[in-house]
C-alpha positions as CSV (number, residue, x, y, z in Angstrom):
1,X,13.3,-20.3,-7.5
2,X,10.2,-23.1,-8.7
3,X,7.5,-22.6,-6.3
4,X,7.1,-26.1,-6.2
5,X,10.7,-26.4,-4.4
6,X,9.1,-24.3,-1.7
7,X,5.8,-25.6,-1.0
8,X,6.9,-29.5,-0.6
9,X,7.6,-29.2,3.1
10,X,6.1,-25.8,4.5
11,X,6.1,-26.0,8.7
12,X,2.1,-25.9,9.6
13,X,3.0,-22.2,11.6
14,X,1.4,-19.1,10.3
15,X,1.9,-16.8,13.2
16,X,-2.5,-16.6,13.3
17,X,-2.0,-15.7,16.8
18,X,0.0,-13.0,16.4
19,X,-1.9,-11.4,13.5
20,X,-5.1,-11.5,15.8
21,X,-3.2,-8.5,18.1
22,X,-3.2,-6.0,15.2
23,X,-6.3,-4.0,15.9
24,X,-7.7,-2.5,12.6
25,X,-8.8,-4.1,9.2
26,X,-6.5,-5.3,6.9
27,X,-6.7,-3.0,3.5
28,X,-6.3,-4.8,0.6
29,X,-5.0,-2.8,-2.3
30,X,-4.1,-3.8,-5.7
31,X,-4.0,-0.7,-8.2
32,X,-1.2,1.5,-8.3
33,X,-1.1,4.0,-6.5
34,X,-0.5,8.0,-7.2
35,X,1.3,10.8,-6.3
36,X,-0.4,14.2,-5.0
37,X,0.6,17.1,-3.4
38,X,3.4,15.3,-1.4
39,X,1.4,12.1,-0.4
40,X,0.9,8.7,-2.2
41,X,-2.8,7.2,-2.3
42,X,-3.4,3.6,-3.2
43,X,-6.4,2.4,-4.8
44,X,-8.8,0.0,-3.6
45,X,-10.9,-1.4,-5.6
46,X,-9.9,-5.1,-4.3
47,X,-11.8,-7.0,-7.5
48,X,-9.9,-5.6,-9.9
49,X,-6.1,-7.0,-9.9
50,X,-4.3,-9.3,-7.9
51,X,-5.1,-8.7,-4.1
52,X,-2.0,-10.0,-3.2
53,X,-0.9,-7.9,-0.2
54,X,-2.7,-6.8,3.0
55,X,-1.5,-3.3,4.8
56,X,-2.4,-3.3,8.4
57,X,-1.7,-0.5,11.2
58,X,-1.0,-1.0,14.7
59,X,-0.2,2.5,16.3
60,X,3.0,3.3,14.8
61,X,3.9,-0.2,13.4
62,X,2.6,-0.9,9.7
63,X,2.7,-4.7,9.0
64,X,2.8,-5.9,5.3
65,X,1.7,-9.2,4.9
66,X,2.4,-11.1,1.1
67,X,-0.7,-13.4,0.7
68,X,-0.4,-16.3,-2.3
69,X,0.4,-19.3,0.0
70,X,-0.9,-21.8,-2.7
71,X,2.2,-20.3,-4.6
72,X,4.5,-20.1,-1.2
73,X,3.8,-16.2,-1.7
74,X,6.1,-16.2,-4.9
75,X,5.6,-12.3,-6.4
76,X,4.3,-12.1,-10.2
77,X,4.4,-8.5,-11.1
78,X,1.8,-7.3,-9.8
79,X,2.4,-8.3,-6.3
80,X,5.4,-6.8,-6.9
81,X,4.1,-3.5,-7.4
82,X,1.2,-4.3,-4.9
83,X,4.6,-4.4,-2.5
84,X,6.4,-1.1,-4.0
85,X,3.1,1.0,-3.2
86,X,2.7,-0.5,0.2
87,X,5.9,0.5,1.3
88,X,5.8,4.0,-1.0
89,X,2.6,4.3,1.7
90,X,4.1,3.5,4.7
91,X,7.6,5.8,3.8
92,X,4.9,8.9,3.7
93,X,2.7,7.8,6.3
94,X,4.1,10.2,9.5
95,X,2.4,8.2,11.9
96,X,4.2,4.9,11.2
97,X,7.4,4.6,12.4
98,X,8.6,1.1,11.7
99,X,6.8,-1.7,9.3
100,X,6.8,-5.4,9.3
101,X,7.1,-7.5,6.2
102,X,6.1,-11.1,6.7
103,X,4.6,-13.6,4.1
104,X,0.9,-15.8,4.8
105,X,0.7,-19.6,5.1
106,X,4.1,-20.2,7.4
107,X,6.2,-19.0,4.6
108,X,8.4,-15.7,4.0
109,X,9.0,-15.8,0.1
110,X,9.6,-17.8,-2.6
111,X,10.8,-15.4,-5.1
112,X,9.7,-14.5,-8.4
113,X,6.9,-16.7,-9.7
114,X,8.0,-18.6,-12.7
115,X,4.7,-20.1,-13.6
116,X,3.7,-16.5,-14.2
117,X,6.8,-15.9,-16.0
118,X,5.3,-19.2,-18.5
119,X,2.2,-18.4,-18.4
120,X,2.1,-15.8,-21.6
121,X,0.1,-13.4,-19.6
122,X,2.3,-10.1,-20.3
123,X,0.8,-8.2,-16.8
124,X,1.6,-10.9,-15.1
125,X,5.5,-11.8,-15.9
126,X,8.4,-10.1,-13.9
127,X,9.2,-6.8,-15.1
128,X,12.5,-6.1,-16.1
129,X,14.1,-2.9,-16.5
130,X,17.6,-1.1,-14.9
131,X,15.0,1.9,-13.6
132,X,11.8,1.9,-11.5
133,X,11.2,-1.2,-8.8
134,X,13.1,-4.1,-8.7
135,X,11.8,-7.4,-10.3
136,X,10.4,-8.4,-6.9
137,X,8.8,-4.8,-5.6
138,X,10.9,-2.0,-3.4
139,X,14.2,-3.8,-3.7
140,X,16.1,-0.6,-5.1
141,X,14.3,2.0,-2.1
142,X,15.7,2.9,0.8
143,X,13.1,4.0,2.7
144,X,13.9,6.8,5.3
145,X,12.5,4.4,7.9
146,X,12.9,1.0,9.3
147,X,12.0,-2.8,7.8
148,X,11.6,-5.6,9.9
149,X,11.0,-9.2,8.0
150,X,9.6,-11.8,10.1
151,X,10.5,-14.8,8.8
152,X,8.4,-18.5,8.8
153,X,9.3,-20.9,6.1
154,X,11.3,-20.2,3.3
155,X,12.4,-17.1,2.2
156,X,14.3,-18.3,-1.0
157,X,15.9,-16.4,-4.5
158,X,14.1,-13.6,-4.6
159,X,12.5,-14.0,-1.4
160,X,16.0,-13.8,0.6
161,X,16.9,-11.1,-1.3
162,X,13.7,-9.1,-0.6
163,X,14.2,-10.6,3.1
164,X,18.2,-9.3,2.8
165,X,16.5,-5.6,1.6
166,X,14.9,-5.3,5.2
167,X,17.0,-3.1,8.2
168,X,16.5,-6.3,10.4
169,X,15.2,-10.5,10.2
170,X,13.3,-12.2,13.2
171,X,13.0,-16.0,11.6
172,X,11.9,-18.9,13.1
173,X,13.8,-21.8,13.9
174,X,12.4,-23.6,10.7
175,X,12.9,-20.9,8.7
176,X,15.3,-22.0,5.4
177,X,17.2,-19.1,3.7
178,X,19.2,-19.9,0.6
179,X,19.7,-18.7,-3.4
180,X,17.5,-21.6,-4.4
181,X,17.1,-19.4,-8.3
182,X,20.5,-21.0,-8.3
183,X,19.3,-24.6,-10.1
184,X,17.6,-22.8,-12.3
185,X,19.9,-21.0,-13.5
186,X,18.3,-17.5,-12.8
187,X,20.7,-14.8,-11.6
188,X,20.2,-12.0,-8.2
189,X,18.8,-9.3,-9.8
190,X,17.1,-7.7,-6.4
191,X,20.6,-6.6,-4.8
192,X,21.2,-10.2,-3.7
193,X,24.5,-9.8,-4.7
194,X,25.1,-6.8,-3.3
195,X,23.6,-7.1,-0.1
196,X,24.2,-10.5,1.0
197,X,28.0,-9.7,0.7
198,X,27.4,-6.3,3.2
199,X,25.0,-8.2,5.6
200,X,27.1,-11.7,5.7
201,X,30.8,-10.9,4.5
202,X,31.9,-12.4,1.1
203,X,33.0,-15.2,2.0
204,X,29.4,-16.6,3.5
205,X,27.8,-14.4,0.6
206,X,29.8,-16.5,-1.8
207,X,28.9,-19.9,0.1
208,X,25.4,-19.4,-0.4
209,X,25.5,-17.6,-4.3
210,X,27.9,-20.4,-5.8
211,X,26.4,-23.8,-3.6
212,X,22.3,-22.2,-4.0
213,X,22.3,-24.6,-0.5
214,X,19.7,-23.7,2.2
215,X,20.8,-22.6,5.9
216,X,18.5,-22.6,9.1
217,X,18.3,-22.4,12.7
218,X,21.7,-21.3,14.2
219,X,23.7,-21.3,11.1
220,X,21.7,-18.5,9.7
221,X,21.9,-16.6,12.9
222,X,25.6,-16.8,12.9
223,X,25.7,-16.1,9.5
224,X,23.8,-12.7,10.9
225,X,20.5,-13.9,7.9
226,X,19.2,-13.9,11.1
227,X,19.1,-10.9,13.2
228,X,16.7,-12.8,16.2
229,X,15.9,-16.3,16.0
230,X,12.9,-17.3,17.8
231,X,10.9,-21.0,18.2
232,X,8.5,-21.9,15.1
233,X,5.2,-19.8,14.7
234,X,6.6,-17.2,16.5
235,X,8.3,-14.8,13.9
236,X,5.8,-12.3,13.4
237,X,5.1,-11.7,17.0
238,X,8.7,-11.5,18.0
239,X,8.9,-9.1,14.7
240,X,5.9,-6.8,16.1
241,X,7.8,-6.5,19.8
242,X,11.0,-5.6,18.1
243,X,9.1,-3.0,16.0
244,X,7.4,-1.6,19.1
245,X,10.7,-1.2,20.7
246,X,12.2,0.6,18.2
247,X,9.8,2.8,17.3
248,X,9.4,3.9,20.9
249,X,12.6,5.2,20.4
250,X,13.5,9.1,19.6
251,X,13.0,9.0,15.9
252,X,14.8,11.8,14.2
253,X,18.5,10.2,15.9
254,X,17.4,7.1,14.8
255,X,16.5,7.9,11.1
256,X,19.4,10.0,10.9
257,X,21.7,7.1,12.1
258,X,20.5,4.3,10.3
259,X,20.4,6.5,6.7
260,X,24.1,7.5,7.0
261,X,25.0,4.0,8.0
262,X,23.7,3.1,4.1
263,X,24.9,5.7,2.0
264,X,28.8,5.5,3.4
265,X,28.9,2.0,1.4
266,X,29.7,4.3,-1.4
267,X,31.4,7.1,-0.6
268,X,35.4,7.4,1.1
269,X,35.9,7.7,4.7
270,X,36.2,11.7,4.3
271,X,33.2,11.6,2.3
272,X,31.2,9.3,4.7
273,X,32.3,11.3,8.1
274,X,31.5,14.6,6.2
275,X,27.4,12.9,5.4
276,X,27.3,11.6,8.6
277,X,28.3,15.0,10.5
278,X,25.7,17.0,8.3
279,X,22.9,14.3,9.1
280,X,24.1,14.8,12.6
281,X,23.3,18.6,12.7
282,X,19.9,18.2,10.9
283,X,18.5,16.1,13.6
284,X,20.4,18.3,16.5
285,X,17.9,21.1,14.9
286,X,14.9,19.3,15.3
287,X,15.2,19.6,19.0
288,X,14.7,16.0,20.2
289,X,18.3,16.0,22.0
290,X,17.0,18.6,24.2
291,X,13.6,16.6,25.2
292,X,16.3,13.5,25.6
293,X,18.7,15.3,28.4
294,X,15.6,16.0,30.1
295,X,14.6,13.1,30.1
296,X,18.2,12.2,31.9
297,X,18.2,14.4,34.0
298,X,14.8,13.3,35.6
299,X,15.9,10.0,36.4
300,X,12.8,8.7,34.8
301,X,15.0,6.5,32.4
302,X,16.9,4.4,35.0
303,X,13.1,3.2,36.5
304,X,12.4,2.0,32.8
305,X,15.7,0.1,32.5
306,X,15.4,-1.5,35.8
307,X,11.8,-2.9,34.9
């Protein structure tokens, strides 16, 4: 995807408003981070590299935020990793239960940033390699908890496929998804492939991979790109409520539920009923099903659905 294809006609929405509710300052990191004694720390000395990506808390919703609008957010590598380590950070982080990706400047993504890739600078060019991240950041995780991307603008090549990556997408009405890396003749390497097939059916997957068109609006929620589609400038507000929701759920069912409903992709339907029981049991141990048919029994569950 050229970043220039992005930035010609970007919708003047950068969901300010909604950015103004999270209620602590946003951390700027941009050295990898480390591993100790079970926990990941991230540098952040904010001079030194790239800046690129701003972690923010709000209770137990961590919002991502990719910040290189004069480059519609298109990831050079160290963005990339800038991304790996903020969701490496929010996996660990017990508190958080749900994050929020979204991009700065009214637009999601515009994939990998070929003028770094031209520009000769070695730390800057997309790294390639079949182990570690994926070109683009934490394409190749699966986190044990949730992703939400709320999507403005375009979230195009590598963007939609880092967009596809998320558990769910909240995108504006203006919002344009589409394999745009497709005129220039740069292949999916950030599970676009794989995942657009799962999320849309092959047949959609392969409208989109062969054409490189762009879809919108209604087409992209029917297509299910779009999990919630929501008026422009709005994404990353109706992204926050969703996140809120969900993690107000019981979390242990939840996380249990959503990890077995990935790995049975690969596995037979013996195998996948077989992971799905023994995920089943772990979370009947942690005792959450007995605070839940309390909470049924009390009644207190039918005021909250009539609210």
């Amino acid at each position: 995807m050229g970043v220039d294809d992005a930035t010609r006609s970007q919708p003047s929405h950068d969901g300010g408003s909604a950015r103004r509710q999270l209620n602590t300052t946003p951390i700027r990191f941009g050295l990898p981070g480390h591993a100790e004694a079970g926990h990941w720390h991230l540098e952040r000395e904010g001079d030194r590299i790239g800046m690129s990506v701003h972690y923010q808390s709000d209770g137990p919703v961590a919002v991502l935020t990719i910040d290189r609008p004069e480059v519609a957010n298109a990831i050079d590598a160290p963005t990339a990793l800038e991304l790996a380590d903020g969701f490496r950070r929010f996996d660990a982080d017990r508190s958080a239960s749900v994050a929020v990706l979204t991009g700065a400047g009214g637009t999601f993504c515009a994939g990998a940033d070929l003028k770094a890739m031209r520009s000769g600078e070695p730390d800057r060019v997309t790294r390639l390699s079949p182990d570690g991240d994926g070109p683009v950041g934490p394409t190749r995780m699966l986190l044990s908890k949730p992703v939400i991307a709320a999507v403005e603008g375009h979230a195009v090549a590598g963007g939609l496929e880092l967009a596809a990556w998320c558990d769910l997408r909240v995108a504006s009405e203006q919002a344009v998804f589409g394999v745009y890396c497709r005129r220039w003749g740069i292949p999916l390497m950030d599970g676009g492939t794989i995942r657009l097939a799962r999320l849309l059916g092959h047949s959609n997957a392969l409208d989109l991979i062969l054409t490189g068109r762009g879809v919108s609006g209604q087409e992209a929620l029917r297509m299910g790109l779009a999990n919630r589609l929501v008026p422009a400038g709005e994404a990353l507000s109706a992204a926050l409520e969703l996140a809120r929701e969900i993690a107000g759920k019981p979390q242990a069912a939840l996380r249990s539920d959503r990890v077995s409903s990935y790995e049975q992709w690969s596995l037979s339907l013996e195998d996948a009923l077989a992971g799905e029981y023994r995920h089943g049991m772990a979370t009947l141990q942690t005792g959450e099903m007995l605070g839940g048919l309390e909470r049924y029994e009390s009644g207190s569950w039918r005021a909250q659905r009539d609210a």
